[in-house]
C-alpha positions as CSV (number, residue, x, y, z in Angstrom):
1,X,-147.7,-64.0,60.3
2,X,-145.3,-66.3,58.1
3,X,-146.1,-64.0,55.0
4,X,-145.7,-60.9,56.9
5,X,-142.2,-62.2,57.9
6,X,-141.5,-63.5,54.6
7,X,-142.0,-59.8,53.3
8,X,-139.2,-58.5,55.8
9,X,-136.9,-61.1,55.0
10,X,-137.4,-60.1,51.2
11,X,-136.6,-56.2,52.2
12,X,-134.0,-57.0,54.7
13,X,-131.9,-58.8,51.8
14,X,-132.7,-55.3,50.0
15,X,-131.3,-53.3,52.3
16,X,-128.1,-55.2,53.1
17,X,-127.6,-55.2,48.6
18,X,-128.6,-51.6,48.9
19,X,-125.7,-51.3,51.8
20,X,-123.0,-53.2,49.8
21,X,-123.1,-50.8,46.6
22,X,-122.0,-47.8,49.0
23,X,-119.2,-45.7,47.7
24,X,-115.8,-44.1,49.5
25,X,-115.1,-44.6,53.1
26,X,-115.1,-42.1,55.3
27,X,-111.8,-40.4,55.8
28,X,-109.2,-43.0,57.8
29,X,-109.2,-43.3,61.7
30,X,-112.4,-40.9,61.5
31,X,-115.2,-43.6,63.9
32,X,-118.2,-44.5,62.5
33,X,-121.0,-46.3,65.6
34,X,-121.1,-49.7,65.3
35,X,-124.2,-51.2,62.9
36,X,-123.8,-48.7,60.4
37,X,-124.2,-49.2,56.7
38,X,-123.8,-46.4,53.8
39,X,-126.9,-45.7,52.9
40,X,-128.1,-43.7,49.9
41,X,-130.3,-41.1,51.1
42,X,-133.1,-38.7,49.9
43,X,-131.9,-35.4,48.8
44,X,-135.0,-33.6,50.2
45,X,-133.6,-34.4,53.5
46,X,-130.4,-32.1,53.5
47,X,-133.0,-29.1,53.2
48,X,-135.2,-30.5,55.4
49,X,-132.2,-31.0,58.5
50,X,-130.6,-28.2,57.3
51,X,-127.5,-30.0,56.1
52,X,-124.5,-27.9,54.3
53,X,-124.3,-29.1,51.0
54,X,-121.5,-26.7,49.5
55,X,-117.6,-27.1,50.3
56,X,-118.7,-30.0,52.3
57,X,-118.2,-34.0,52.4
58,X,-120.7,-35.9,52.9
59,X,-121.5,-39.6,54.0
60,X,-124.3,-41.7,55.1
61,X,-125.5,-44.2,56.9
62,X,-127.9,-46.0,58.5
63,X,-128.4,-48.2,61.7
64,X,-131.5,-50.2,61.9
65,X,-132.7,-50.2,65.5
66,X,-130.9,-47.6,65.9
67,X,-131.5,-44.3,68.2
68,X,-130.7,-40.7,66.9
69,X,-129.9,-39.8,70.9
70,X,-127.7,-42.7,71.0
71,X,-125.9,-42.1,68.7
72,X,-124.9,-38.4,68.9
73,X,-124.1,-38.9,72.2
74,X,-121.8,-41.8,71.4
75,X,-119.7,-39.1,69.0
76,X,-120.4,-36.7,72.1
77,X,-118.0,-39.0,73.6
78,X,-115.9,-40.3,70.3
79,X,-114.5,-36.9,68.8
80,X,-112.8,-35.7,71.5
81,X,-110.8,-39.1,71.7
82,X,-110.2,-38.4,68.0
83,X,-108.9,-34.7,68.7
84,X,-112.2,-32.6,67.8
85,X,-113.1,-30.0,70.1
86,X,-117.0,-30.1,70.5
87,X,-118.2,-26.7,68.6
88,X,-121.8,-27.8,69.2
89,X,-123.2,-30.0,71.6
90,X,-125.9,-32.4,70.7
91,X,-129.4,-30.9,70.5
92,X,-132.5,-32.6,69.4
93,X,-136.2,-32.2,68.6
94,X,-139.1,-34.1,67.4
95,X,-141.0,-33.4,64.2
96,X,-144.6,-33.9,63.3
97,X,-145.2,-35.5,60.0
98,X,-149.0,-36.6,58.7
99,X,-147.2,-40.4,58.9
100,X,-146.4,-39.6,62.6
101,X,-143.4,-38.1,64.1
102,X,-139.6,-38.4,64.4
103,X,-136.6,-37.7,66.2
104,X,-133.8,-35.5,64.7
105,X,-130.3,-34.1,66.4
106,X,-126.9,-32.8,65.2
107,X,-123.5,-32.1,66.8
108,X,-120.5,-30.5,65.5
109,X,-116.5,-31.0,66.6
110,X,-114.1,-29.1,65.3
111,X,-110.1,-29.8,64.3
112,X,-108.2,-26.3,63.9
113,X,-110.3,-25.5,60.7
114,X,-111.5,-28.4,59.9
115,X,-115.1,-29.5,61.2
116,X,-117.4,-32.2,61.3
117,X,-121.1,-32.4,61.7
118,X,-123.4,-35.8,61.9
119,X,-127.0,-35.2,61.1
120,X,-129.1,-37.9,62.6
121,X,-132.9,-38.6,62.1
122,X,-134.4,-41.6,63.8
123,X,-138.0,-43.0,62.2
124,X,-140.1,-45.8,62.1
125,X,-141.3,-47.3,58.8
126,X,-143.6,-50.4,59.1
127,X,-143.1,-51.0,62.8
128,X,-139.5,-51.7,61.6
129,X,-137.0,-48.7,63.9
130,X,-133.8,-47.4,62.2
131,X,-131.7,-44.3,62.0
132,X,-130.4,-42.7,59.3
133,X,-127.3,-40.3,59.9
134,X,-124.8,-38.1,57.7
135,X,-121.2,-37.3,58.6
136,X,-120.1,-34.3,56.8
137,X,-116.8,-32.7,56.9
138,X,-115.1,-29.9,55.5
139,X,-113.8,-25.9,56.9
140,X,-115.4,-24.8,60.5
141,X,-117.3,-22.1,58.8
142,X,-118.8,-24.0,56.1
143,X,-120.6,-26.7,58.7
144,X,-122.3,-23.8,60.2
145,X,-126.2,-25.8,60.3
146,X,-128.7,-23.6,58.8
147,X,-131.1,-24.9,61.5
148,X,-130.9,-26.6,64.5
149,X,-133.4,-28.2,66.6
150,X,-133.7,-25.5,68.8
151,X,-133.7,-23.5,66.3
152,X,-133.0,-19.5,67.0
153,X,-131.7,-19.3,70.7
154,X,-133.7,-18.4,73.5
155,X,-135.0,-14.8,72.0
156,X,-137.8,-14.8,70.0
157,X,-137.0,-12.5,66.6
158,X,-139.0,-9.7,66.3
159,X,-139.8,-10.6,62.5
160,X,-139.3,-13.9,60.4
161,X,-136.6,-15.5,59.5
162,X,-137.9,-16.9,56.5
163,X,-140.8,-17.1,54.1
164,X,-142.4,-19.1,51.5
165,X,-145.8,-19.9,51.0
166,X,-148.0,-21.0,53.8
167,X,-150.7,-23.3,53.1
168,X,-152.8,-22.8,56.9
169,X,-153.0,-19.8,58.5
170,X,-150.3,-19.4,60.6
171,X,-150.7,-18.2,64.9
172,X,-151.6,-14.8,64.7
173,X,-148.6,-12.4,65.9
174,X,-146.4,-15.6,65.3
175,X,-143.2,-15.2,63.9
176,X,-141.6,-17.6,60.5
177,X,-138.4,-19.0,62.2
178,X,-137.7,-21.7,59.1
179,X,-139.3,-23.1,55.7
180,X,-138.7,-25.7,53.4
181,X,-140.8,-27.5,50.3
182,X,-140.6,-30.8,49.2
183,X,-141.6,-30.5,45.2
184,X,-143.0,-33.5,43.1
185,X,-145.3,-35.7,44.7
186,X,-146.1,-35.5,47.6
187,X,-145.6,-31.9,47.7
188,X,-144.4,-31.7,51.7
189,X,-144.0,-27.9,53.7
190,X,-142.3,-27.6,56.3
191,X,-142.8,-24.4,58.3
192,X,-141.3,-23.6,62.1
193,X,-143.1,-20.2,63.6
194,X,-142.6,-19.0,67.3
195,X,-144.6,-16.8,69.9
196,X,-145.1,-15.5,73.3
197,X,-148.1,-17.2,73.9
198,X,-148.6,-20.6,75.9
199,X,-148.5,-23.7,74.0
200,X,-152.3,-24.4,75.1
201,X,-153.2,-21.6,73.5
202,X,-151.6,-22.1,70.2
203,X,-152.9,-25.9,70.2
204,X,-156.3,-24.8,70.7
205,X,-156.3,-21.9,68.0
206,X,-154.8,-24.5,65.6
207,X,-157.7,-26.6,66.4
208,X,-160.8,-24.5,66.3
209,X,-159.5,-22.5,63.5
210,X,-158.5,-25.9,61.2
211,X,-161.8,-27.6,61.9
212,X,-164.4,-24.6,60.7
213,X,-162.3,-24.5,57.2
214,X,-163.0,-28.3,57.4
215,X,-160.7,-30.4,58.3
216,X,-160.8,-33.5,60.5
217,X,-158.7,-34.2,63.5
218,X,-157.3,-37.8,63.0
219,X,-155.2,-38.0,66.0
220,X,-154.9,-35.8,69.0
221,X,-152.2,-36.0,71.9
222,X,-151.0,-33.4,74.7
223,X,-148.5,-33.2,77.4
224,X,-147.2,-31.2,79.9
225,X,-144.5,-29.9,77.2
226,X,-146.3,-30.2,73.9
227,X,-149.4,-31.1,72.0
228,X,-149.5,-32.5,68.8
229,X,-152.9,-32.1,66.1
230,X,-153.2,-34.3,62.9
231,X,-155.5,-33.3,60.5
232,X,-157.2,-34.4,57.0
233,X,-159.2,-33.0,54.4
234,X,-159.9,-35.0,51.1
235,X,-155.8,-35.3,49.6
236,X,-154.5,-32.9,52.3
237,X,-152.7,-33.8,55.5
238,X,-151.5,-31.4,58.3
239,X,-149.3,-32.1,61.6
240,X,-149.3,-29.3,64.0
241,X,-146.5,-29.9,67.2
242,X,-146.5,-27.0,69.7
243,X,-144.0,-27.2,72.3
244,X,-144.2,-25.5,75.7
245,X,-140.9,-22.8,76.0
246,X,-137.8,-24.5,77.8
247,X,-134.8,-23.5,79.6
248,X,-132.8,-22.8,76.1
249,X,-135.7,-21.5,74.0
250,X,-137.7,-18.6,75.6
251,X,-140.8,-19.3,73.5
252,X,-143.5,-21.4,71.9
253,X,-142.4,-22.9,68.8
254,X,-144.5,-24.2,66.1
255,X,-143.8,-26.7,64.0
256,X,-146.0,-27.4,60.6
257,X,-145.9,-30.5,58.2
258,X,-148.2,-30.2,55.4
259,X,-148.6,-32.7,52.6
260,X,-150.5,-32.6,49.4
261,X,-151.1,-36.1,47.9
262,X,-153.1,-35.1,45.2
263,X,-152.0,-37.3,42.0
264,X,-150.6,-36.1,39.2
265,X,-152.3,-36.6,36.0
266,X,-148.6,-38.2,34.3
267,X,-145.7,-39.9,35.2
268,X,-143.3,-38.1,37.5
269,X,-140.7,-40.6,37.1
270,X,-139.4,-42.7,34.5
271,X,-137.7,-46.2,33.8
272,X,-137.8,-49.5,32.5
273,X,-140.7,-51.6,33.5
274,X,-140.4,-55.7,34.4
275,X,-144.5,-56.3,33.7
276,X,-147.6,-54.4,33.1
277,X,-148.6,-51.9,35.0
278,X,-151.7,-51.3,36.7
279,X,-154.2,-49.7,34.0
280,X,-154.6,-45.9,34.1
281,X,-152.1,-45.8,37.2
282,X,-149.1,-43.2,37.2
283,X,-145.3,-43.6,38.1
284,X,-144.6,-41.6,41.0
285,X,-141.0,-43.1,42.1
286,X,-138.2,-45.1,40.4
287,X,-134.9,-46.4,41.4
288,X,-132.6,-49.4,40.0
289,X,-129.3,-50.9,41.1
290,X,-127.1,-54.1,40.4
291,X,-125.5,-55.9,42.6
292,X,-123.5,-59.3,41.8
293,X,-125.2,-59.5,38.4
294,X,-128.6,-59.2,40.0
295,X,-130.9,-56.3,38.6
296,X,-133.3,-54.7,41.6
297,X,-135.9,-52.2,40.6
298,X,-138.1,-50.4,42.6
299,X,-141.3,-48.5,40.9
300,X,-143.6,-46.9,43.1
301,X,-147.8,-46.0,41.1
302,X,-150.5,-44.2,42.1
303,X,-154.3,-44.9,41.1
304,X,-157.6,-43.3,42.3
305,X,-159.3,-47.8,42.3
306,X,-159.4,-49.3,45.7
307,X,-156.7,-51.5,47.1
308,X,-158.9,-54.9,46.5
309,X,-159.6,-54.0,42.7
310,X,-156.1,-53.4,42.1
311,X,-154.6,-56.6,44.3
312,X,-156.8,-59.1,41.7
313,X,-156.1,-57.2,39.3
314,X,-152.2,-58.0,39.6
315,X,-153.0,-61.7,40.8
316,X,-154.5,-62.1,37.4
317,X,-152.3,-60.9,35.3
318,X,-149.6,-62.5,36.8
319,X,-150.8,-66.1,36.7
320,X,-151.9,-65.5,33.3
321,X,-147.9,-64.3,32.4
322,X,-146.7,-67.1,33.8
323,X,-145.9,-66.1,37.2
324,X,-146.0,-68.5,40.4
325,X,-148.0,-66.7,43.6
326,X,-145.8,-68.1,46.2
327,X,-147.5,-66.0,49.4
328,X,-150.2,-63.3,49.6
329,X,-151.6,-61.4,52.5
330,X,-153.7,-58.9,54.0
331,X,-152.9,-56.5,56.8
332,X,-154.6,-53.4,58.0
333,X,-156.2,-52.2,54.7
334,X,-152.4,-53.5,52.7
335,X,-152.1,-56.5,50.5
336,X,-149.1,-58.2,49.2
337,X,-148.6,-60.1,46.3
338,X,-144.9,-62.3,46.1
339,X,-144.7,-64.1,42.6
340,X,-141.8,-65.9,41.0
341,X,-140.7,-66.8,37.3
342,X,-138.0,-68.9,36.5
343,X,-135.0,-66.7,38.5
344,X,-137.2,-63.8,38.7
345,X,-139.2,-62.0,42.0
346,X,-141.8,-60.0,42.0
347,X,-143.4,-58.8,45.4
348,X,-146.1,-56.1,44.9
349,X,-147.6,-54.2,48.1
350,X,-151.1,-52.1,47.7
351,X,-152.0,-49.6,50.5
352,X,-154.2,-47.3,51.2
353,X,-153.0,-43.5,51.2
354,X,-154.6,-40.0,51.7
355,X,-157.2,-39.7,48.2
356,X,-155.5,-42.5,46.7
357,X,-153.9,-45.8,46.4
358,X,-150.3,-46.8,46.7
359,X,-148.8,-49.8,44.3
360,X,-144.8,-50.3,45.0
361,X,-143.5,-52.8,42.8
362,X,-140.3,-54.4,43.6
363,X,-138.2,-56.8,41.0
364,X,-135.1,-58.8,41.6
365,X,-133.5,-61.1,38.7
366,X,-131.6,-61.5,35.9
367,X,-134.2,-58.3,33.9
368,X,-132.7,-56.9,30.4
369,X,-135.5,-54.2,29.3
370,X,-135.1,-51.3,27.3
């Protein structure tokens, strides 16, 4: 338990360095909830919440504990005080992801023509809560969301809305209400469809039809307003969440999250590299900042070899580089490896994934490579 806490105290300090190198402040007198940091976040999310990007402002944060209803309901509260007229009222939904599910809601006030959104998306990531939100401002028309959680209104179109290339069958008779792909590794789809019929129904088609073209179920859960399916087959992953119609939204709606974590065969991403990396493995993420002199550099790998072969692996070749292994531990299928060298860190986590095996290599100190 002492390692495992020693790991979070190690990303912790990350974060807060992470939070400090934020740029401009939001614009004066404008409230931000209490807890928040700037936060530099993914691009693939603006697609996936349907964030404006064009004419727009943007700004984010994050709260750790934080609660995506909590938090748009504060600024449900907060903008009128500041003179904003609320334009859109707070509306949430829950997604299904292969990695479980999360919580996502928007609302928009508006000023004469000027308007302001805040996106907010709460998630878990290892057992640790936290909610990420943007604040974008700019002209009323141009923070028009291109989806919200309840997506179309309480008709259900009589055609898609969208289209792009599905990777399940979809419902039969169902309708595409929203899509969005996620390129580079993982490749993630996202895909909303709607129909008339009950949510049972839907689940159970989903179910039957996903398990004779061979895919597991991996986790299974239903209610009396939705059911959500997770499935697997070899470096494939699938969440299916059907929810039950409601008061605002007169039908079934479907939401898919597919995920290909099939390796690729080079590097996806590129930068300088502290130590040695695993043999035959392949760069998948990389990121770098400075902060008070201090270089921090974060290199995510891929390899097909087990978790085990690759932890000794990296506990030999750092004690024969002259590295000191101050903890290690092992915890649900992960190990972690935290070495020091003169004013040098290295902490190196191994998990499991979907058809392969996940190395993320994080480096703080004083590093000068090419």
């Amino acid at each position: 338990m002492a390692q495992h806490s020693y790991r979070w105290i190690i990303a912790i300090c990350l974060l807060v360095f992470l939070a400090g190198c934020a740029g401009p402040q939001v614009s004066p007198g404008f409230p931000v909830y209490k807890g928040s940091k700037e936060y530099s976040a993914p691009s693939q999310y603006y697609q996936l919440l349907g964030i404006p990007t064009h004419g727009v402002t943007v700004k984010t944060y994050f709260v750790e504990g934080g609660n995506a209803k909590d938090i748009l309901n504060w600024y449900r509260n907060e903008l009128p005080r500041n003179g904003y007229e609320i334009a859109q009222e707070p509306v949430f939904q829950t997604l299904s992801t292969p990695q479980g599910s999360f919580e996502w809601g928007m609302i928009v006030g508006k000023k004469g023509e000027i308007g302001v959104g805040i996106w907010a998306m709460s998630f878990v990531a290892e057992g640790k809560r936290g909610t990420m939100y943007y604040v974008v401002e700019g002209k009323i028309q141009d923070l028009a969301p291109s989806k919200t959680p309840s997506q179309v209104g309480e008709k259900l179109p009589s055609s898609d809305q969208a289209r792009g290339e599905e990777p399940i069958p979809r419902y039969p008779n169902s309708v595409m209400l929203s899509y969005s792909k996620s390129e580079g590794f993982p490749t993630i789809i996202i895909i909303d469809y709607g129909t008339k019929d009950s949510f049972q129904a839907v689940a159970e088609w989903y179910k039957r039809d996903l398990q004779s073209r061979g895919w597991k179920v991996k986790d299974e859960k239903v209610d009396a307003e939705r059911a959500s399916l997770h499935f697997v087959k070899a470096q494939e992953e699938v969440g299916v969440i059907v929810y039950a119609p409601t008061s605002e939204k007169g039908y079934t709606l479907i939401s898919i999250h597919y995920g290909v974590y099939r390796l690729p065969s080079k590097d996806v991403a590129s930068g300088s590299e502290p130590v040695q990396r695993y043999p035959g493995s392949v760069m998948l993420k990389y990121s770098s900042m400075t902060y008070m002199g201090l270089r921090i550099l974060f290199i995510t790998y891929g390899t097909h070899d087990s978790v085990d072969r690759v932890a000794s692996w990296y506990e030999g070749y750092l004690k024969q580089n002259g590295w000191q292994i101050v903890t290690t531990s092992a915890e649900d299928g992960t190990r972690s490896i935290t070495s020091l060298k003169e004013n040098a860190m290295i902490s190196v986590v191994i998990s499991p994934k979907t058809g392969y095996t996940e190395i993320e290599v994080t480096y703080q100190g004083e590093y000068r490579g090419s």
